[in-house]
C-alpha positions in Angstrom: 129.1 84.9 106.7 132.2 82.9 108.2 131.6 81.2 111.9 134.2 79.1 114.0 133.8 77.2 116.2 136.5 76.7 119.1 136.7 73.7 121.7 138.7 73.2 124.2 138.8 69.3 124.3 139.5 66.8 121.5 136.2 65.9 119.5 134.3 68.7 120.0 133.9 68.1 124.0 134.6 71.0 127.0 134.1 74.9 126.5 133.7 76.6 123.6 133.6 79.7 121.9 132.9 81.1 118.3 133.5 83.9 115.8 132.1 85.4 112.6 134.7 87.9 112.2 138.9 88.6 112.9 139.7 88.4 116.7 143.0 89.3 117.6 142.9 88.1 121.2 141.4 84.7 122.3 143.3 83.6 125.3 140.3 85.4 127.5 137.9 83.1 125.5 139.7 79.5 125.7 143.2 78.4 127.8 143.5 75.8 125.2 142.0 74.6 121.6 141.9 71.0 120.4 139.1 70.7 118.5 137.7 72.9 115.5 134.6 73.4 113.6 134.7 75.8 110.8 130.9 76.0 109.4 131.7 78.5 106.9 134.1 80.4 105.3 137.6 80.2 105.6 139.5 81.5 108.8 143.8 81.4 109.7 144.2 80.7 112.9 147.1 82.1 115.3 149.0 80.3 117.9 149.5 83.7 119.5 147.5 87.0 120.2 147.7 89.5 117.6 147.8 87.7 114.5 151.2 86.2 115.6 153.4 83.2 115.9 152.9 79.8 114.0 149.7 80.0 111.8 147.4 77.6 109.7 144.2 78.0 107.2 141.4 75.7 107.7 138.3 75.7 105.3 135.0 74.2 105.9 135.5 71.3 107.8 135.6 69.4 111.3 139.2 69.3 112.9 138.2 67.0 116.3 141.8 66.8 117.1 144.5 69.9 116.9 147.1 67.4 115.0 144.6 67.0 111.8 145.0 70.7 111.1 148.8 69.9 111.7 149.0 71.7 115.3 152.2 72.2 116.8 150.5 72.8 120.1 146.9 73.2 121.7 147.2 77.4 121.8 145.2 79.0 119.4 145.4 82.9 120.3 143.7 84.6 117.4 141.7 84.6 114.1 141.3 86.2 110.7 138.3 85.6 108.3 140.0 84.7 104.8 137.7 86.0 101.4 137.2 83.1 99.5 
């Protein structure tokens, strides 16, 4: 099963949330994201709700600041589990 993890602050610091499965609609969750953990799986992430805006794929892997996944900005507003 896929699970991501979602900080608000750099290195994994402030509020968080996670997922196991596609959310089209984070903004209730975090008001920003600068710090990933992807256990497992593979997810693309959204800079706006519904699957929309500028997007990126991360695979297994710690992201402690938004710019190593190559961020444009702190908003991440939704998520899709990727089949490997």
């Amino acid at each position: 099963m896929a699970k991501i993890i979602f900080c608000e602050d750099k290195n994994f610091q402030g509020h968080s949330d996670e997922s196991t499965s596609d959310c089209p609609d984070l903004q209730f969750q975090l008001s920003h994201c600068n710090s990933i953990r992807v256990e497992s799986g593979c997810f693309m992430i959204y800079e706006q709700p519904n699957y929309m805006g500028q997007q990126y794929f991360l695979n297994k892997g710690e992201y402690s600041d938004f710019q190593q996944w190559m961020g444009l900005s702190d908003s991440i507003k939704s998520c899709r589990v990727i089949a490997s």
